[in-house]
C-alpha positions in Angstrom: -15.0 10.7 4.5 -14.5 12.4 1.2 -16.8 12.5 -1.2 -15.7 11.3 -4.6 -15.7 14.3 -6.9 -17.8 13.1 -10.7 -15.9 16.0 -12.8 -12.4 13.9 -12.8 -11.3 10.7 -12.7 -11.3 9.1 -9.8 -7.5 8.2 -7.7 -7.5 6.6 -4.7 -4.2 8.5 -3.4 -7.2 11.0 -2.4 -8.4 9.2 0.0 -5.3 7.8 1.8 -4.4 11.2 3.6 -4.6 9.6 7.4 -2.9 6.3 8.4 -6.6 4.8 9.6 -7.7 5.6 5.8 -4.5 3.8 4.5 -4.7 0.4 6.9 -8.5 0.5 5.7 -8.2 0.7 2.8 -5.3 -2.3 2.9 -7.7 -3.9 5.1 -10.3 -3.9 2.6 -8.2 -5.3 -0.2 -6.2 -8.2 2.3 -9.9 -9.5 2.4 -10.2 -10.1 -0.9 -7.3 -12.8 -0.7 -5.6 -11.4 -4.3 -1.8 -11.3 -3.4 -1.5 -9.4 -7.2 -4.3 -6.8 -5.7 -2.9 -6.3 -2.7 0.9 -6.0 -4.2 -0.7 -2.9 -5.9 -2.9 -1.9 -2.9 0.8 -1.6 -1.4 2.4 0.3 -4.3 -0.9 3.2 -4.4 -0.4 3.5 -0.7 3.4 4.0 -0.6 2.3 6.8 -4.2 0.2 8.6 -1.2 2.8 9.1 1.2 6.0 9.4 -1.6 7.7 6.8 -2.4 11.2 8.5 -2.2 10.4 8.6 1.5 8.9 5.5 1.9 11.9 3.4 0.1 14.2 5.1 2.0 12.2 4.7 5.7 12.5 0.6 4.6 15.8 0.6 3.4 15.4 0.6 -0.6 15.8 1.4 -3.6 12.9 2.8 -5.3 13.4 1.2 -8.1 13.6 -1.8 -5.9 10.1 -1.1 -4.0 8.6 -0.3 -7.8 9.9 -3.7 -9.3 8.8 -6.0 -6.0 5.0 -3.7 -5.9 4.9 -3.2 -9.6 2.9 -5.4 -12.2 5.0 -8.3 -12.2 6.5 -7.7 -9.0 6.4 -10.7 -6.5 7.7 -8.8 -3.0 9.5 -11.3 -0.4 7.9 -11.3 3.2 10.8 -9.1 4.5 10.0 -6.0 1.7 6.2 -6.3 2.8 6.9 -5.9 6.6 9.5 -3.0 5.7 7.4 -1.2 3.1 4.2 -1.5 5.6 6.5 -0.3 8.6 7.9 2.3 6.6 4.0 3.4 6.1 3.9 3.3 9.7 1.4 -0.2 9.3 2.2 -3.4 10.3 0.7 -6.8 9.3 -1.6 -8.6 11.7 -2.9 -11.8 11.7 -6.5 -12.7 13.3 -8.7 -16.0 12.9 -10.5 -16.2 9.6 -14.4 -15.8 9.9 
C-alpha cells in the first residue's frame, strides 16, 4: 500500500490505481450505509480511471455520469450497475453481519 505523502494534500485518486484498491475502497464506503457518500465514492473512482472512458464504456454522457454522481445527483439503479461495470466492478449482495 502506498504511503500517504504529508507535503501535499491528500487525493484519494492515488490510491485507486488497481481494480482490488478501487472495489476496497467502494467496499469500505458501501459499509458505511451513506447513499450521498457512496454517490461520491462512485464519482472519485470513475476521476481515477477517466471519466471520458468510463461514460463512454456505460453508455453516457459525461455530463450525464457527473449530474447522476455529482452533489445533488441521485443515480437510478441502471447508471450504478453501468458505471460499476464500466469500472470493471459489479455490485454484490451478502447477508448483513
Amino acid at each position: 500500500m502506498k504511503k500517504i505523502p504529508r507535503d501535499k494534500p491528500f487525493d484519494i485518486q492515488e490510491f485507486l490505481t488497481t481494480p482490488e484498491d478501487r472495489a476496497g475502497f467502494l467496499e469500505a464506503v458501501a459499509e458505511i450505509n451513506d447513499p450521498g457518500l457512496l454517490r461520491s465514492a462512485i464519482l472519485e473512482v470513475a476521476r481515477a480511471q477517466g471519466v471520458a472512458d468510463v461514460a463512454r464504456r456505460a453508455g453516457l454522457g459525461q455530463k450525464t455520469l457527473f449530474k447522476s454522481l455529482g452533489e445533488n445527483g441521485n443515480p437510478t439503479l441502471d447508471t450504478v450497475t453501468r458505471v460499476l461495470g464500466a469500472l470493471n466492478l459489479r455490485l454484490e449482495i451478502r447477508p448483513a453481519s
